[in-house]
N, C-alpha and C positions, 0 to 999 in steps of 0.2 A: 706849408709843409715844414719849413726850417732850412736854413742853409743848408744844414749836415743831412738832410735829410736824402738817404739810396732808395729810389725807386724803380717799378720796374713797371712798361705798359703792355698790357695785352690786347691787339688791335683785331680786330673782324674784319676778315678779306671783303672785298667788295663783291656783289652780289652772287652771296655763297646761298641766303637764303632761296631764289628760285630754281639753284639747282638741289639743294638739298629736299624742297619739298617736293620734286618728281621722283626723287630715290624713295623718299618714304610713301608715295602716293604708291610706287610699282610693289613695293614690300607687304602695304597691306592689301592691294588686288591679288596678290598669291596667297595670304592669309585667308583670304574672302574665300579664293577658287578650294585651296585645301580643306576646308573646315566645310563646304558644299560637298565635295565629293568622300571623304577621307573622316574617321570619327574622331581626328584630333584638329580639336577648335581650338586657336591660338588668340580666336579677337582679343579677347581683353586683354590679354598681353599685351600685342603689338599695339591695341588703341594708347596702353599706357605708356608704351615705349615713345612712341611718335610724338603724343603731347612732351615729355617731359625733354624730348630733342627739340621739339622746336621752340620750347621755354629756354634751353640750352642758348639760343643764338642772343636773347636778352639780356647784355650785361650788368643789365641793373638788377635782376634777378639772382645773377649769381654772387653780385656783390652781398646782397641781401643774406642770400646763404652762406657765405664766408664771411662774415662778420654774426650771426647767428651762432659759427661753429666755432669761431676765436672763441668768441665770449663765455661758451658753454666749455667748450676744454683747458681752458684759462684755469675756470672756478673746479672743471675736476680732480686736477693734482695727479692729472696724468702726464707723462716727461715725454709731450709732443709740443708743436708750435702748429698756428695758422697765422698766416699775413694778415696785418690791419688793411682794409681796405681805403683807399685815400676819396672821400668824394668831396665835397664843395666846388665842384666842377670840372674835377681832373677823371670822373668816372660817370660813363653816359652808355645809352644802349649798347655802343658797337666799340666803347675804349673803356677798360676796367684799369686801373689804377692802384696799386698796392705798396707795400712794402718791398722789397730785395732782400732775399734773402742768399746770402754766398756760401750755397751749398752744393753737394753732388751727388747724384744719380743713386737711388737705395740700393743700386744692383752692379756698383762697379767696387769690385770686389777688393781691387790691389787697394783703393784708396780706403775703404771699411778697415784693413788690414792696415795701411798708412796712418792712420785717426787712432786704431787700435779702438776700433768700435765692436763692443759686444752683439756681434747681430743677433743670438737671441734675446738679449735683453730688448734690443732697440725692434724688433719683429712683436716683440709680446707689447711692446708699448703702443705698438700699431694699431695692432688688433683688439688691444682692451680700449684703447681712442675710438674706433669701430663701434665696437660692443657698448660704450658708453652711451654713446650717441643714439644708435637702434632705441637699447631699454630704459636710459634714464632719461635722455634729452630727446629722443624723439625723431629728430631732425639728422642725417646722415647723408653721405655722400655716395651716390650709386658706382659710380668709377675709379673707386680706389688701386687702379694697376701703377705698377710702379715707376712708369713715366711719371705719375701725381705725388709722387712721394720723394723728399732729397732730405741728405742728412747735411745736417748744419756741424761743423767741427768743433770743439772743444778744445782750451790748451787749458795746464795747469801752468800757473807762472810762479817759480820760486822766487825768496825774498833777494836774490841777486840779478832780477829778471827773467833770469831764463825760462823760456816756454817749451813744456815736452805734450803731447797728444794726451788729448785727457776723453778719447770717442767722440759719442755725439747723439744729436739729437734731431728727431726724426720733422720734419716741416712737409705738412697735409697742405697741397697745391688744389685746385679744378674741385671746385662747389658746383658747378653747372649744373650737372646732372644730379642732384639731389633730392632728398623725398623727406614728407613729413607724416609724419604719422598721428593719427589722432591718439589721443588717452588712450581708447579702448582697444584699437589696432595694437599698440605697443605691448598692453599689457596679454590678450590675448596670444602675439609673439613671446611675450618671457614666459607665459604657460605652458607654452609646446616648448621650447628651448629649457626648461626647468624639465619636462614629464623626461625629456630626453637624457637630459645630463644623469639622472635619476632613476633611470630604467624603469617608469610609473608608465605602463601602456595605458592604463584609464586617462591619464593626464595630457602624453601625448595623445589619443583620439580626440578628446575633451579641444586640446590645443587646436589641433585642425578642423575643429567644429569652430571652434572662435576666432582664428582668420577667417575664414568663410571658405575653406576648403570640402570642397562635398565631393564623394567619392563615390564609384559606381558598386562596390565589393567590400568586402569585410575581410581586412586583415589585418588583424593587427600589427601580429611580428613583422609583416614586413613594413609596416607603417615605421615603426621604432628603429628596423634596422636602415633604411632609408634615410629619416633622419639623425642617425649617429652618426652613417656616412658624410654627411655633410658636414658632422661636426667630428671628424674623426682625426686622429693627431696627424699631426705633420707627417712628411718623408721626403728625403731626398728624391731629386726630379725621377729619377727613372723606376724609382721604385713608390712613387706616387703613382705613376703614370698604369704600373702593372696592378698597385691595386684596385683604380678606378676600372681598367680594364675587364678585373675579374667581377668587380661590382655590376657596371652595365652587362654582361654575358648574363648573368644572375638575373639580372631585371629585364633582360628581351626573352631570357628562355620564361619565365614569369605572363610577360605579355603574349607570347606564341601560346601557352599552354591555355589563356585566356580568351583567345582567339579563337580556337578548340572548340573549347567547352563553351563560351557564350557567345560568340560569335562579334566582340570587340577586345581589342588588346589596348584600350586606352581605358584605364582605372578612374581618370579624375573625370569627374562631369564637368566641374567648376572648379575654375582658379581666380581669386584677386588677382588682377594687372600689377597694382603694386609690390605684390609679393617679388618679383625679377628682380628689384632693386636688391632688395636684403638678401635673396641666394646670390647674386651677385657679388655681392661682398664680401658674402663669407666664403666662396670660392678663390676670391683673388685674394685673401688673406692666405688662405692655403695656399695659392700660387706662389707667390710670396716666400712662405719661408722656403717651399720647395727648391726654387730656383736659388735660393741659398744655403739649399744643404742642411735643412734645421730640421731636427726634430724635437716639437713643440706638441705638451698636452693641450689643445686647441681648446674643447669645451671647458679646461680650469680654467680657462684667460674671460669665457663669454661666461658663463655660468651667475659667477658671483653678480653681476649688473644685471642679470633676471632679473636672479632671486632679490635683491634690491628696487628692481621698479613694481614687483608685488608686495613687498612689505611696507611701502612706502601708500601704496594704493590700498592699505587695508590700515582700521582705527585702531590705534595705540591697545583699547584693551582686548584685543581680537589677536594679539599676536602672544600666546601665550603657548604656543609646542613650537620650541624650537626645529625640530623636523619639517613643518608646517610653516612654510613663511607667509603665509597670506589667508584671507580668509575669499571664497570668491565673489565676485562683486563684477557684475557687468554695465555694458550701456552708459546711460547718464548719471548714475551712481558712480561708476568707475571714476569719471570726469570728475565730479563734483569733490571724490574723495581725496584727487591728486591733489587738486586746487588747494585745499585742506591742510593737505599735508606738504607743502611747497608755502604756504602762510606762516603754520605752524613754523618752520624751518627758519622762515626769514624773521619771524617775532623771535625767536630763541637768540642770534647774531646780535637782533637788536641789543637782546636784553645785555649779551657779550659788551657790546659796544660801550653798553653805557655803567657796565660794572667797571 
């Protein structure tokens, strides 16, 4: 590691595994009993949630993933940090071993304000690290709350030494719970994430067809308005809180009236399990600024890393209306074409390197 070298260990309590997997053994016999009597089936949910908890207890696994997510935010040129993780024998299933990083808490406010830290700028940094990760890289972190988030301080030092606060910058903690997304998954996501930003209802239904979201009814508009909700701007907490509130009232009076007339008030037949992770995220982005007061246009911060993971999935002479960023391309074609275009990318650098 080097003499100079700060680190920090993160140790797993001792046998946290047998009691954690009676909690999630009782979690999914209620999921079982609900979705038996009741027409909202949560299995694949909770089958997803439970696998990727008890991958969680694998330190080696989340090393994996925080050294994944360095690497890839490193090369984005987005103004966040992840700890290098230390192994050659300092990081094992139950002790992960990293960097130290001497920072604090994204959500304590006096010292944001002592740093003289721009929290919307250092919020939208977050959330475009986020949005990076989902559309271009793939690989993202499901529990981005803000215990996982610390800001690292800044000083300017003038030429007489003195140091004054110069902000700071945001350091992405807890890989555990992470997900990866295939090619086609991701890019299926920046399709309904694009129809959204875009107000295109064909795009978004199209979108929810290629996550594998199947639906018991036909609606559009509220398909659309559903998902803008999600990607809807910022607002300070208590007036976030009033607009979810009038959203859900909106969406139960929706399912009663469905209930009525077809005799179910559960709209989705099917949902991917993985899908939790990614609404998860973009909720706690919005928690986030919330609890700091911010109001951020949310879908301009995700938007542009779509529309970038489909232009990049479609061939060079295919991308000719700029309106149009992609041409559509599913399955093993999809794969085949990122592969392509991530080749293409790295022969170009070369050619850099060697000019």
């Amino acid at each position: 590691l080097g003499e100079e070298a700060e680190v920090i260990f993160k140790v797993q309590h001792r046998g946290i595994l047998p009691v954690l997997r009676a909690d999630l053994t009782a979690v999914w016999a209620i999921t079982w009993v609900t979705a038996m009597l009741t027409d909202h089936d949560l299995r694949s949910i909770i089958t997803e949630f439970v696998s990727a908890v008890q991958r969680e207890l694998d330190f080696r696994i989340e090393a994996g993933n925080q050294e994944r997510a360095r690497v890839a935010l490193a090369a984005s040129g987005i103004d966040v940090t992840v700890p290098r993780v230390h192994f050659g024998g300092f990081s094992s299933r139950r002790v992960l071993c990293m960097e130290f990083a001497d920072g604090f808490k994204v959500t304590d406010e006096a010292k944001l304000d002592a740093h003289c830290v721009d929290r919307a700028k250092l919020v939208s940094s977050v959330a475009q690290a986020f949005a990076y990760c989902v559309h271009v890289d793939g690989h993202f972190s499901g529990d981005p709350h803000p215990g996982n988030i610390l800001v690292l301080p800044r000083v300017r030092r003038a030429p007489d030494g003195t140091e004054t606060a110069a902000g700071g910058q945001a350091v992405l903690l807890d890989w555990g719970l992470a997900k990866t997304f295939p090619a086609r998954s991701r890019l299926a996501i920046s399709r309904l994430v694009w129809g959204t930003g875009t107000n295109d209802v064909g795009e978004v239904l199209a979108g929810l067809e290629a996550v594998g979201i199947k639906l018991r009814r036909f609606d559009p508009t509220e398909d659309l308005n559903n998902m803008q909700h999600l990607f809807r701007n910022t607002a300070p907490a208590a007036e976030a809180r009033a607009l979810n509130r009038r959203h859900m009232k909106g969406w139960m009076a929706k399912r009663q009236a469905e209930r009525d007339s077809l005799g179910s008030a559960n709209p989705i037949d099917e949902i991917p399990g993985d899908l939790l992770f990614w609404v998860r995220t973009n909720e706690l982005m919005q928690g986030l600024a919330s609890q700091l007061g911010l109001r951020i246009p949310y879908m301009d911060l995700v938007r542009p890393f779509a529309r970038r993971a489909l232009r990049e999935a479609s061939p060079a002479w295919l991308r000719t209306d700029p309106a149009q960023p992609w041409h559509i391309v599913t399955g093993a074609q999809a794969d085949e074409l990122v592969a392509a275009a991530r080749a293409e990318e790295r022969n170009r650098a070369a050619a850099r390197g060697a000019a």
